[in-house]
C-alpha positions in Angstrom: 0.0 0.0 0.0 1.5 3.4 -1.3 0.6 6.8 1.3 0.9 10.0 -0.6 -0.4 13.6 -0.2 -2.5 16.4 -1.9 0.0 18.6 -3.5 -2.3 21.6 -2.2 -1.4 20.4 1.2 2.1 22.2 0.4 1.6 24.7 -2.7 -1.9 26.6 -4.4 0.8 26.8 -7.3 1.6 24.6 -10.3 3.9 26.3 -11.9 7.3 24.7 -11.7 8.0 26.1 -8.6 5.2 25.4 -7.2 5.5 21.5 -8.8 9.0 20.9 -7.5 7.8 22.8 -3.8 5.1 20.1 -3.5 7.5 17.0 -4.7 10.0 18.0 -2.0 7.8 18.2 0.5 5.8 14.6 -0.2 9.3 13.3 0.2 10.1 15.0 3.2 7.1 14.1 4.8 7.5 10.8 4.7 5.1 9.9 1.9 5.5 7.8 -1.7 3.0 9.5 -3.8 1.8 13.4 -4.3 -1.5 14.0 -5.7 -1.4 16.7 -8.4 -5.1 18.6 -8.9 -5.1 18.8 -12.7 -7.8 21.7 -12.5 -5.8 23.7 -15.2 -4.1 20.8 -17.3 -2.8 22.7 -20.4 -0.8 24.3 -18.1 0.6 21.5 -16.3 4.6 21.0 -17.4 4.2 17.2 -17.4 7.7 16.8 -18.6 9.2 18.6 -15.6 7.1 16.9 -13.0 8.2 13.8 -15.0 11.9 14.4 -14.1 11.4 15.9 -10.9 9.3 12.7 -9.3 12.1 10.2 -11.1 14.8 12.7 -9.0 13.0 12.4 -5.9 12.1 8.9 -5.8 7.8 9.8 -5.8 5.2 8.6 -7.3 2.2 10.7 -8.8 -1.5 10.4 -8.8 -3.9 13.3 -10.5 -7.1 14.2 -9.7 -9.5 17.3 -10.6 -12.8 18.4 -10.5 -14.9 19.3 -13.7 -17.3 22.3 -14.3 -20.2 23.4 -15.8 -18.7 24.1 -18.9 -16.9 20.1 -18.8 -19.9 19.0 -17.3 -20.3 14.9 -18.5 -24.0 15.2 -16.9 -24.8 18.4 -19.0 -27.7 19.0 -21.4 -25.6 21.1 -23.4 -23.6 18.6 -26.1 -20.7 20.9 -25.9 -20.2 20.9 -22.4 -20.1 17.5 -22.4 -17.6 17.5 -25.1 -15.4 20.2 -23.9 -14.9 17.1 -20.8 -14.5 14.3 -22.4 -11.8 16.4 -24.2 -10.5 17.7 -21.0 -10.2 14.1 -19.5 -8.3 12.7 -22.0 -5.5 15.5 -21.5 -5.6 14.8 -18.4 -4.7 11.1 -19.0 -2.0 11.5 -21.1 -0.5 14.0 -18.2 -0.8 11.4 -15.7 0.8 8.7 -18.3 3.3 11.3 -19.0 4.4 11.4 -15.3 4.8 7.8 -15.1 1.5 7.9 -13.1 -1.3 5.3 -12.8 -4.0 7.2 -11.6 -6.5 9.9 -12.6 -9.6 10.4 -10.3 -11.9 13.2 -8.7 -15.3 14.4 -9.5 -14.6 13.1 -13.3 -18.4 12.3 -13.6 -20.0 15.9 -13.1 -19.6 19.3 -12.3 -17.8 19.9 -9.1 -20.5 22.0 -7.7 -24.3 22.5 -5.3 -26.4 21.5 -8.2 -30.0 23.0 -7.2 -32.1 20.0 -8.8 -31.3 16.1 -9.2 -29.3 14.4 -11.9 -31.2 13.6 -15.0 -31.1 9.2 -16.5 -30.0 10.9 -19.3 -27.3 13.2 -18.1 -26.0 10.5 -15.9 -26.9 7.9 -18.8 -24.2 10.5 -20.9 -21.5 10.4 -18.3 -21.9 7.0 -17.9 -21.1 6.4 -21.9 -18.3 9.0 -22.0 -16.6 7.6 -19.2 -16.2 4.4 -21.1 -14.7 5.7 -23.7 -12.1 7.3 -21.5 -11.5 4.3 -20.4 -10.2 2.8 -23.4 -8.0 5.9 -23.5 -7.3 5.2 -19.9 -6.3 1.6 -19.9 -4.2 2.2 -23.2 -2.2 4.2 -20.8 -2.0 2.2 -18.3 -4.0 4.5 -16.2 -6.5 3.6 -13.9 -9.6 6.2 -13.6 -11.3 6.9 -10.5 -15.2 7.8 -9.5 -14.5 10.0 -6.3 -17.9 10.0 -4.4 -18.3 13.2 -2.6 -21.0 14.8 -0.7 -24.6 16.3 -1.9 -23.0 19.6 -2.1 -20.0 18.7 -4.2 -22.1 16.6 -6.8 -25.6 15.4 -7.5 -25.0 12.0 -9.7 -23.2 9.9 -6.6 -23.1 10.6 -2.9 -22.7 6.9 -1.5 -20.6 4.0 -2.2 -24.4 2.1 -3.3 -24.3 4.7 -5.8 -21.0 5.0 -6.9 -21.3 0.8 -7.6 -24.3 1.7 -9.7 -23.0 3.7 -11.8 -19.7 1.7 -12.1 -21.8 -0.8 -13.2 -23.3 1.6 -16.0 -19.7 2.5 -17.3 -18.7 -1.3 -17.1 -14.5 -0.6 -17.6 -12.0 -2.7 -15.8 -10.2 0.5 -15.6 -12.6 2.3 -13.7 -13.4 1.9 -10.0 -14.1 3.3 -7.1 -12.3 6.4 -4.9 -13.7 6.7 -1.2 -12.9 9.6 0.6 -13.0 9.6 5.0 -14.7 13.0 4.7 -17.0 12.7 2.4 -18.0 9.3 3.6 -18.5 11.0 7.3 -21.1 13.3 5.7 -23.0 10.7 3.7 -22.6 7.1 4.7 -24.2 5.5 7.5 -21.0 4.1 8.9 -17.3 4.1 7.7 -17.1 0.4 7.6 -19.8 -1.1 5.5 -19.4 1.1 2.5 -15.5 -0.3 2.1 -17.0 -3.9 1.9 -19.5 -2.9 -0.5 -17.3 -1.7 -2.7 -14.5 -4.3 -2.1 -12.6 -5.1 -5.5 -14.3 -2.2 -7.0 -12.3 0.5 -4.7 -9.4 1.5 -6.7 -8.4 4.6 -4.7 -8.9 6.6 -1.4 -8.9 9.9 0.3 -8.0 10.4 4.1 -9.4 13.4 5.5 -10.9 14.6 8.4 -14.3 16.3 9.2 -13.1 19.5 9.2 -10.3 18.9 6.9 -7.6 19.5 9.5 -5.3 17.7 11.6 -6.2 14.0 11.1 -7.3 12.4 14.9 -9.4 15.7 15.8 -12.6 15.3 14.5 -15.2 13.2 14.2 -14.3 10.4 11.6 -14.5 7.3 12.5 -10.4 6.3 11.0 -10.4 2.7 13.1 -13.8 1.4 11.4 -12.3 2.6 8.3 -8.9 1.1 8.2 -10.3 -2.1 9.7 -12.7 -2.3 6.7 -9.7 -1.4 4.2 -7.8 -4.9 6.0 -10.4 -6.7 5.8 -11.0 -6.1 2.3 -6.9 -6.5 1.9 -7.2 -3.4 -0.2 -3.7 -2.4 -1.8 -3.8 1.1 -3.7 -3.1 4.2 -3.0 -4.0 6.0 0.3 -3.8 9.6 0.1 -4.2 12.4 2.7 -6.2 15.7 1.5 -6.3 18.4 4.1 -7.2 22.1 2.5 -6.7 25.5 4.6 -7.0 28.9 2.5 -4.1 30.2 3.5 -2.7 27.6 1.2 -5.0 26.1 -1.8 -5.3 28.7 -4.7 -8.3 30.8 -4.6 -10.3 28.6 -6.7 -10.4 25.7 -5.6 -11.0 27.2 -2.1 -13.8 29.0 -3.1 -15.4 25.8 -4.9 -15.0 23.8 -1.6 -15.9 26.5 0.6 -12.7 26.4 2.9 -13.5 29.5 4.9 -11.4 29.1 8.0 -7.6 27.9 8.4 -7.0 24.8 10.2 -3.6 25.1 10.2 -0.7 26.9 9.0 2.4 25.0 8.8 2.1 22.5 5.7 5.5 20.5 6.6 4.3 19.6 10.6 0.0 19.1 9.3 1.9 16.3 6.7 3.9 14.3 8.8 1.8 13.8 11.1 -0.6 12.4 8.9 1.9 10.0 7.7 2.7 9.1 11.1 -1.3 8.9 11.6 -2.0 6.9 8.3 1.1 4.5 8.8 0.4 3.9 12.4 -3.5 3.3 11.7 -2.6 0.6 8.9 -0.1 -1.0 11.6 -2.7 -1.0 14.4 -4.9 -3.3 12.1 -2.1 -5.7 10.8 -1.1 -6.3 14.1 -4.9 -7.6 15.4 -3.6 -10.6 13.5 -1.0 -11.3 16.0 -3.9 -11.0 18.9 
């Protein structure tokens, strides 16, 4: 099992500095992989984070958010379009980097939709997505339904869901990406909805329910981590934690991070390796009990 962080954890910058500051810091936090948020992926110097992740000995993941105007779920063929488009950049970025993964919101707009998802806008997502993943797998790239709360997406809010439309897409090199935080909001328990997904979980997101420093809220971490054993789940595991005084101004405005949790990247980081690590030990060792 590979830990990584969110790059915005470190940087609210892509640039190269800002790509090189957050590769640095993964490493000297302890963790194997850093999560880069492809919101803006024509911009992304693939080439230098290429070199710069062989240098430093890391891994990379990628994930984003689409909008209105990328919407799969939209009405509007162009939208729709302008996505699928977007998505398949984004693949070749993450193949670029030598990276495996590509996952987020890839589904929707990342965004308080103020009425339910259409059959036939989900219907649309579900056929685009399919494609992608021919793109994907090509790559070698595994592509990632991130389920997220009713406020970040109306299409899937639950694991149940998630499988459902899974099963719509029907690629082997789509799956599954739980995230801790959004699960607190949504899911009965933190346990069950890892076993429901079980094979089908290709990625995850640690967070906590305020997005700060992981132990000091209210998610339930030991139901989770248990349930990720028991499963003998094996990919990524990566810890997303946002304060504005960090993430770029976007992104903070689309999550609504009003308040700063914390202001010192480098301690908030490895002590969520320590957390993570310590949390995956904890469960191995119930085997010795």
């Amino acid at each position: 099992m590979k830990i990584g962080a969110h790059a915005q954890v470190f940087t609210g910058r892509l640039d190269a500095k800002g790509i090189e500051a957050a590769i640095d810091a993964t490493r000297r936090a302890g963790f194997d992989i850093v999560e880069f948020p492809l919101m803006d992926p024509k911009n992304f110097d693939a080439a230098l984070a290429a070199r710069l992740l062989a240098a430093r000995g890391i891994e990379a993941t990628a994930s984003l958010g689409l909008t209105a105007a990328t919407d799969l779920t939209s009405p509007d063929p162009a939208a729709w379009r302008a996505g699928e488009e977007m998505l398949g950049e984004c693949i070749d970025i993450v193949h670029a980097m030598g990276g495996s993964h590509l996952t987020g919101v890839i589904y929707s707009a990342m965004q308080k939709y103020m009425a339910p998802s259409t059959p036939e806008g989900v219907g649309n997502a579900a056929v685009a997505l399919h494609r992608l993943g021919d793109r994907a797998a090509a790559k070698g790239v595994r592509l990632g339904l991130e389920i997220v709360n009713r406020y970040e997406s109306n299409v899937v809010n639950t694991a149940r869901a998630g499988l459902e439309l899974l099963r719509a897409i029907d690629h082997e090199a789509v799956s599954l990406h739980l995230d801790t935080y959004h699960m607190n909001i949504e899911e009965t328990d933190l346990w069950q909805p890892v076993l429901d997904a079980g094979d089908d979980l290709g990625y995850v997101h640690i967070g906590e329910s305020h997005r700060g420093y992981l132990g000091s809220g209210t998610v339930d971490f030991d139901a989770f981590f248990g349930a990720l054993a028991r499963t003998a789940y094996d990919g990524p595991v990566v810890f997303e934690s946002f304060s504005s005084a960090i993430v770029s101004a976007e992104l903070s405005n689309t999550l609504g991070v009003w308040r700063d949790l914390w202001d010192d990247s480098d301690d908030l980081a490895a002590h969520a390796n320590a957390f993570i690590r310590g949390r995956i030990r904890s469960v191995e060792t119930t085997s010795l009990h």
